[in-house]
N, C-alpha and C positions, 0 to 999 in steps of 0.2 A: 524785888517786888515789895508792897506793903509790908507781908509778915516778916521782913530781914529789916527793917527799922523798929527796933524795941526802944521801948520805954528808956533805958540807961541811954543810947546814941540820941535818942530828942532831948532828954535832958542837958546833957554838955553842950546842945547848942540854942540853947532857951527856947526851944521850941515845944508843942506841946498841940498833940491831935485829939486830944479828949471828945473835940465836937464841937456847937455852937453853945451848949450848957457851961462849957467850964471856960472857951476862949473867948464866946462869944461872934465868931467867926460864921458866916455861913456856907453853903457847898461851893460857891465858885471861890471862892478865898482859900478854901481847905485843898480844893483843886490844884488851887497855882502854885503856893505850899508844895503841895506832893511834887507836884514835877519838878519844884527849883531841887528839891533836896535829891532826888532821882538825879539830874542835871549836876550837880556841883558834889553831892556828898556821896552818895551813892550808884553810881553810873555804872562802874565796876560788875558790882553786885546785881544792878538789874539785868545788864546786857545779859550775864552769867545764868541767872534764874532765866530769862526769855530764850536764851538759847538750850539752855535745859529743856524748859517747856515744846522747841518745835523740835528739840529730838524725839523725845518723848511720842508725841504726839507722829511724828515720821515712821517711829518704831512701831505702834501702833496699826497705823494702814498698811505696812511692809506686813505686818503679821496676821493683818485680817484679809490682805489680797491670795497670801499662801494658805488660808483656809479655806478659802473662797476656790481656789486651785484645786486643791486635794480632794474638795465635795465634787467639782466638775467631773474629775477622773475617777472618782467611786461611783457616780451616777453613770456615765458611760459603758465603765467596769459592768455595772447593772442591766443599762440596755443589751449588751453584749451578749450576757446570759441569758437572759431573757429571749432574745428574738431568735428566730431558730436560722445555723447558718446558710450562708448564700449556697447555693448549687452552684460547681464548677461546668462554666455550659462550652469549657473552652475546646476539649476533645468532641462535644458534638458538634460545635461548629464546625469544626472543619471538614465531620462527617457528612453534613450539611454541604457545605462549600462543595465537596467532591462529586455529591449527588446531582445537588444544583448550584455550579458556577456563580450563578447573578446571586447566589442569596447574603444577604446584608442585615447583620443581626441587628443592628443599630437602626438600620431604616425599620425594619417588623419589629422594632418595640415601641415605633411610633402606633402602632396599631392597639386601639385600645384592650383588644379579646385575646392578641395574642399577649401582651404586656400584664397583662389582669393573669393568664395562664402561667408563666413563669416566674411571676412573682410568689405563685403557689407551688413551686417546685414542677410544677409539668415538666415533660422530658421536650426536649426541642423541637424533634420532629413531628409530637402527637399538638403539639401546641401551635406551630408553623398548616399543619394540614386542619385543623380547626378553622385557623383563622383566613383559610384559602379553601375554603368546602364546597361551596358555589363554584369557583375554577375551576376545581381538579373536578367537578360534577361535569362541566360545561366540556372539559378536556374529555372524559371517559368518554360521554354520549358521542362526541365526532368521533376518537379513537373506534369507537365499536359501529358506530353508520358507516366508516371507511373499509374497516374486516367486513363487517356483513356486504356491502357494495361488492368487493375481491371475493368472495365467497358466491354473492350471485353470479356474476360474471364467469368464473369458474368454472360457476355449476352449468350453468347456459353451453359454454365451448365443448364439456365433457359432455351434455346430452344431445348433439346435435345442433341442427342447423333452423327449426320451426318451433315453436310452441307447440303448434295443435299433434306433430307427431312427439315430443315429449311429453305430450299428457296422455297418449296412449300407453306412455309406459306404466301410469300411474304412482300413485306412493307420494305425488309432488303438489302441492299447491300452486295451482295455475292463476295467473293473471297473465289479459290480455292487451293490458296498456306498454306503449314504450318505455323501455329504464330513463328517458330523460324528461318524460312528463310526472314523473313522479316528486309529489310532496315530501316535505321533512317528515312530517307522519305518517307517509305511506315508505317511504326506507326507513325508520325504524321500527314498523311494524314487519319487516321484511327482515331487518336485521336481529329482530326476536326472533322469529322463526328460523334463521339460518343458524341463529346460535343454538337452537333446540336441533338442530339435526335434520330441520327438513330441508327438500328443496324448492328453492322458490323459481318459479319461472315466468317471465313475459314474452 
């Protein structure tokens, strides 16, 4: 490079880069200059310096890429601490699984109420019956219209064979419509009161 031709090496070949002040020479004359002498005298020395210079400069990004490294994995390091750890949900699942066969912990985290829940630690099961509340509502109510239903029927075979002579016995609440003209409101207003203990009779 430039500063490896001194003064003493221009001199023994009458050459001389003072500038345009002392040779009179302008910048593209000074130019062609440099490279013949790069070219023909100095060649050695330059390739030398340039190959210095893209080690150098290799060494460089090798050692700003492993810094670059080590901050990635200290900030990591960081989040780590930071975030509080995951809940192992793998023993409930399968308690899960045992209870209810079809259940797919992967399809219920498509669900956003359930997914929002066990991101916040919920435990499986109170998270899974949240996000199926409405269902298991919709399940109870038939489960208990089918007991109160077996309950009337029951009660009907153990008190004989008419209404009007079971309401002599008294203690029962009478109705004298058929069990099969009855509304969804009218069996589970029957299925209240059979869960309270009375009897209902038609």
């Amino acid at each position: 490079m430039q500063e490896n031709l001194n003064t003493a090496q221009l001199e023994q070949t009458g050459e001389n880069t003072a500038g345009p002040a002392a040779g009179g020479e302008n910048e593209a004359e000074r130019r062609e200059r440099y490279d013949r002498l790069i070219k023909e005298e100095f060649k050695d020395l330059y390739t030398g310096d340039t190959q210095k210079l893209i080690n150098r400069r290799f060494k460089e990004l090798h050692e700003l890429r492993e810094k670059f490294r080590l901050q990635e994995q200290e900030l990591e390091a960081l989040r780590r601490q930071a975030a509080p750890p995951a809940p192992d949900y793998s023993g409930q699942i399968e308690e899960m699984k045992a209870e209810r066969p079809d259940f797919d912990f992967e399809k219920e985290m498509e669900r956003p109420d359930f997914a929002a829940l066990i991101e916040k630690g919920a435990p499986l099961a109170a998270a899974w019956k949240v996000s199926h509340h409405e269902e298991l509502i919709a399940q109870a109510a038939s489960s208990a219209g089918l007991e109160a239903e077996r309950k009337i029927a029951a009660n009907i075979a153990c008190r004989g064979s008419r209404p009007r002579e079971n309401a002599a016995s008294g203690g029962g609440v009478r109705d004298r419509r058929d069990v099969s003209s009855l509304t969804r409101e009218d069996r589970a207003e029957a299925a209240r009161r059979a869960l309270k203990g009375e009897s209902v009779h038609f």
